[in-house]
C-alpha positions in Angstrom: 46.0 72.9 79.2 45.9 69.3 80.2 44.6 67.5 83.4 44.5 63.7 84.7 41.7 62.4 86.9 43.1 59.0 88.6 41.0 56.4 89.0 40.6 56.0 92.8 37.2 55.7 93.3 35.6 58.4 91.2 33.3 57.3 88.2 35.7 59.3 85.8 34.4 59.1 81.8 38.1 59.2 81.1 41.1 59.7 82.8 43.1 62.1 80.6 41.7 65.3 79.5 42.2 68.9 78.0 40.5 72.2 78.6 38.7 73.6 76.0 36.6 76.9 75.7 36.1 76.1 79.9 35.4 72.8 78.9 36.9 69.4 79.8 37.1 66.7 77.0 39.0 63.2 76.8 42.8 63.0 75.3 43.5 62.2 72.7 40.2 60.9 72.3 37.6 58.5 74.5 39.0 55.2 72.9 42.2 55.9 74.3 40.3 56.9 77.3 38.7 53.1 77.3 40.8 50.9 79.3 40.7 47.1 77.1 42.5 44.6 79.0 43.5 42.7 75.8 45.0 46.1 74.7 46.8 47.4 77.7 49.6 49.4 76.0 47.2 51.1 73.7 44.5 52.3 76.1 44.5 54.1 79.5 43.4 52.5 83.1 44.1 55.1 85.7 46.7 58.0 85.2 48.5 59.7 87.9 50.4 62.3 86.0 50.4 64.3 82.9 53.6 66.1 81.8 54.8 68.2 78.8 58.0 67.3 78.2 61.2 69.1 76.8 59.6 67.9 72.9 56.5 69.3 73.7 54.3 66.1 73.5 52.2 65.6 76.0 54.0 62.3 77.8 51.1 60.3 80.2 51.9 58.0 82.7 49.2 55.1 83.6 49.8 53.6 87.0 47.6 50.3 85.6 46.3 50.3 89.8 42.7 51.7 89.5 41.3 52.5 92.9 45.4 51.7 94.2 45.3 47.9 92.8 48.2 45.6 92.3 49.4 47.1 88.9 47.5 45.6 85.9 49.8 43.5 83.6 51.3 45.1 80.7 49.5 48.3 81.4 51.8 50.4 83.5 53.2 52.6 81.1 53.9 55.4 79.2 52.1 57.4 76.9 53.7 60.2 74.2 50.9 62.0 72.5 52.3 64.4 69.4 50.1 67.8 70.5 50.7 68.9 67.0 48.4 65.6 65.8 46.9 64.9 68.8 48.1 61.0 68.1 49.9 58.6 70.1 53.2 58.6 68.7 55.3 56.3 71.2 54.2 54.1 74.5 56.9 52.1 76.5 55.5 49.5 79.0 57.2 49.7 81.7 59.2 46.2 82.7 57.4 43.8 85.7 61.3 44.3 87.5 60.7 48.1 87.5 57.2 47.8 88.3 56.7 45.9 91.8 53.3 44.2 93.0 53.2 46.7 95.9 54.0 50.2 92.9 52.1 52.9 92.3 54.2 55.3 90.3 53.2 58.5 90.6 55.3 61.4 88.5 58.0 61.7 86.4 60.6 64.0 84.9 62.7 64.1 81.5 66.1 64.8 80.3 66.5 63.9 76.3 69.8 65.2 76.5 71.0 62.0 77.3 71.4 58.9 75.1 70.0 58.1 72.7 66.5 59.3 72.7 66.5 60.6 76.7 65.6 59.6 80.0 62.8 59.7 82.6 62.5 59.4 86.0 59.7 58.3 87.7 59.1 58.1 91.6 57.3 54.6 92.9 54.7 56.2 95.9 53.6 52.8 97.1 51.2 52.6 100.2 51.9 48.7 101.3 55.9 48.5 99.9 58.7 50.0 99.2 59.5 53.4 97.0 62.0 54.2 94.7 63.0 56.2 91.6 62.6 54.2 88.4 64.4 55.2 85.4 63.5 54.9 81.8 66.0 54.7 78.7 63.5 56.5 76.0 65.4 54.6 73.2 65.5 50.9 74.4 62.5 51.2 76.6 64.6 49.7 79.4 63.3 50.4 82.7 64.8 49.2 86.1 64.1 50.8 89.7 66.8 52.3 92.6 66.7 53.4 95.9 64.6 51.2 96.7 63.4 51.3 99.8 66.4 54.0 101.2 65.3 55.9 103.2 65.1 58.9 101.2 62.4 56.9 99.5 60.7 55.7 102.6 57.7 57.6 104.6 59.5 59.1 107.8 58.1 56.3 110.5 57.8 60.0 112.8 55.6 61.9 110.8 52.5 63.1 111.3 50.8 65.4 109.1 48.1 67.7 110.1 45.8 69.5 107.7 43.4 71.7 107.9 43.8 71.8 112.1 43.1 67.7 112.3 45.8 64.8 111.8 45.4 63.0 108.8 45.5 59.4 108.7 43.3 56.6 107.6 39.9 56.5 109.2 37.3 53.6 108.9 33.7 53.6 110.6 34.2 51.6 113.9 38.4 51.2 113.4 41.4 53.1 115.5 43.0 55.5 113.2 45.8 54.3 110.9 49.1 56.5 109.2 48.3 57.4 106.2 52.4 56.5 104.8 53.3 56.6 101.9 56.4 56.7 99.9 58.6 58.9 97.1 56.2 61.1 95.4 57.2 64.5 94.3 60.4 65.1 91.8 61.7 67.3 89.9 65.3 68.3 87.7 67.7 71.0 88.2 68.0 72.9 85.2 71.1 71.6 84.1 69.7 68.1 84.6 72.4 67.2 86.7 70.6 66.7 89.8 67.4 65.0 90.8 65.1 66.0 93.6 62.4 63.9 95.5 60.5 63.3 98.2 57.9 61.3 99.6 54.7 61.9 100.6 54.9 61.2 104.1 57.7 63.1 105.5 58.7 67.0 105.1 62.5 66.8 103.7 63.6 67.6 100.1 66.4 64.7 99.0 68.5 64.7 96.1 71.0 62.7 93.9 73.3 62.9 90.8 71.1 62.0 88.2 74.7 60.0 86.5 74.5 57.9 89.2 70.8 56.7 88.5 71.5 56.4 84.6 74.7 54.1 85.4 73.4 50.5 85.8 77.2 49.2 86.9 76.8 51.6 89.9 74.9 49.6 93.0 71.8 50.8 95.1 74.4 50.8 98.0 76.5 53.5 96.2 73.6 55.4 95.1 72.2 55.8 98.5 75.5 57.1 99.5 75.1 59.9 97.0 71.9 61.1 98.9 71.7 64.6 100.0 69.0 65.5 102.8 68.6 69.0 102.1 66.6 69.6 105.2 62.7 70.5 105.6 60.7 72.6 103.1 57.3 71.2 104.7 54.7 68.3 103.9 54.6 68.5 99.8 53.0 66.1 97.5 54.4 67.5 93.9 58.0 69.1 93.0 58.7 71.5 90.5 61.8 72.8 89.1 62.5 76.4 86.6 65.0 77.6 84.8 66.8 79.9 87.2 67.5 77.3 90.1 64.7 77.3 91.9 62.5 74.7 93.5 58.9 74.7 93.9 56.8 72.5 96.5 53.3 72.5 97.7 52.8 72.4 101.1 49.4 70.7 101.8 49.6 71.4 106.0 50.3 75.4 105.4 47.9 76.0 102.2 50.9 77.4 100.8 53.4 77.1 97.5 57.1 77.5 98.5 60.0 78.3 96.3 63.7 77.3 97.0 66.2 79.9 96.9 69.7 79.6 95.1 71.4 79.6 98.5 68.8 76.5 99.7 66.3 79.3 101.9 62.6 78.7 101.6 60.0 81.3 101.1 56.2 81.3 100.8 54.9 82.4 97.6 51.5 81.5 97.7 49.2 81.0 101.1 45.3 81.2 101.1 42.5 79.2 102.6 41.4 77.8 98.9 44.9 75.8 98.7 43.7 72.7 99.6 46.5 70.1 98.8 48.7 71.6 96.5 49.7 69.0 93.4 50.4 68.7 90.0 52.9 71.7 89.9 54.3 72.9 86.2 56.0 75.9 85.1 54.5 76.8 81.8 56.3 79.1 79.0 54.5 81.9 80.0 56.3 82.4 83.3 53.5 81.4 85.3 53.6 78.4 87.9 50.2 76.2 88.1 48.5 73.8 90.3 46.0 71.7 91.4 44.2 71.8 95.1 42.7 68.4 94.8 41.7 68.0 98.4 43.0 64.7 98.6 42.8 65.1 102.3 38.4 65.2 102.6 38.1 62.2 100.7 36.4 59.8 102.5 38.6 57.4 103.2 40.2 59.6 106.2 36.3 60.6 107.4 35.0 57.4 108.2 33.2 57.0 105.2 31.9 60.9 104.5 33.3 62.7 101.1 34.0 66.3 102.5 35.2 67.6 99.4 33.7 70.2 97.2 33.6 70.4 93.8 34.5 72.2 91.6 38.0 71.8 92.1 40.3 74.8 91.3 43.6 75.5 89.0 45.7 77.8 90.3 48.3 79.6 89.0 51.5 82.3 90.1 53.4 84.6 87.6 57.1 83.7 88.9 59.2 85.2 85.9 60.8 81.9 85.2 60.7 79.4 82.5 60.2 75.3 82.9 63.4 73.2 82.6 64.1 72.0 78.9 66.4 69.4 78.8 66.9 68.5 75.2 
């Protein structure tokens, strides 16, 4: 079992790790662990996301924007680890056209059906510009960005989130609140790859597109954003998850709650308790279960005038749902 811990603040020894014997230890190793400026593709500054993909290596993605900064050069990237070695086997820098001043890139998703060697898909969350998916060829190590700034990709300028009975936004000592907005976060791929879903942050609809479309560099933003789908609300989620039997999984950080979409697009509520604070990081594992992180993202100081209101430990969680993850390969 693997974990990140993004740099936002936190003195963090490393910011990939692995559980062992109820113990957390850096991945691959503390080196890698070691963010070196004059090695930025080799070691890590501030991962967001974690993933295992379809050829079960653990693939990491480094934002390069400790504590949300404008995206360290050359280090935005990512990061294939062979879990039968526990070595770094591939890293693809992602290009300075994909990866904006204003980026923070946030999850990602994999088919390696396609191509050559596969694609990802990787959502741009930005705070202070626009979102967007960014797609990766895994042979060429092309990257380039779309959507962005649709709407889809946008926060919704009418939202306002409330969690845990008070509205979130940003709150400094001695400032009016601010919205806390930001853009395309969650994602995740049908299980025949077909179709990508996202959303952002800041809103409470599920959106998808024909993942063809995104692959196809002749094919314009314009066109693309005419292949959107709203598929209507599922509720506030920060991660998307996907399984092999057509459903759709979302956290939903106002309702301390997991939902699951239905074949026939119906939500339900699989999972609702008090301890659910801010559902992320979903993953369906082989073992049918669903897991997740409540990383109270919510009590951190920055929305309590200053005061950290979260308590540690923080908590995995995890819900047998008979289903298997998506393996596109």
């Amino acid at each position: 079992m693997f974990i990140n811990f993004p740099r936002w603040g936190d003195n963090v020894p490393f910011t990939v790790g692995e559980i062992r014997n109820d113990k957390v230890v850096a991945f691959p190793d503390l080196a890698t662990n070691t963010f070196d400026p004059s090695r930025a593709a080799q070691t890590l500054s501030s991962v967001q996301s974690v993933v295992i993909g379809p050829d079960d290596k653990l693939w990491i993605l480094d934002t390069a924007a400790p504590k949300f900064s404008k995206p360290l050069i050359g280090a935005a990237k990512l990061m294939a680890v062979d879990l039968e070695t526990n070595k770094v086997v591939k890293t693809i820098a992602l290009s300075s056209s994909s990866v904006l001043p204003t980026t923070y890139i946030n999850d990602v998703r994999f088919d390696l059906r396609k191509g050559k060697a596969g694609f990802a898909y990787i959502t741009d969350s930005s705070v202070s510009g626009p979102g967007g998916i960014i797609v990766v060829d895994l042979d060429s190590g092309e990257s380039w960005r779309t959507l962005t700034g649709d709407k889809s990709t946008s926060p919704d300028p009418n939202f306002i989130p409330v969690v845990e009975g008070e509205r979130l936004a940003v709150r400094a000592k001695g400032s009016k609140p601010s919205p806390f907005a930001v853009a395309s976060d969650g994602i995740a791929l049908s299980a025949d790859g077909e179709t990508l879903f996202f959303c952002p942050l800041s809103s409470r609809h599920l959106f998808s597109v024909p993942t063809r479309l995104l692959r196809d560099r002749s094919v314009n933003d314009g066109d693309v954003a005419k292949a959107v789908k709203d598929l209507g609300e599922k509720g506030a989620s920060d991660g998307l998850e996907a399984d092999d039997q057509g459903h759709v999984y979302a956290g939903d950080y106002e309702r301390n709650s997991i939902r699951q979409r239905q074949i026939d697009g119906e939500w339900i509520t699989i999972a609702h308790d008090p301890r659910i604070l801010w559902p992320d990081t979903l993953s369906v594992a082989h073992d049918g279960y669903l897991y997740f992180a409540a990383n109270q993202l919510h009590r951190q100081p920055q929305f309590h005038e200053g005061q950290d209101q979260r308590q540690k430990p923080y908590t995995l969680f995890r819900i047998k749902i008979g289903a298997g993850p998506v393996l596109l390969k």
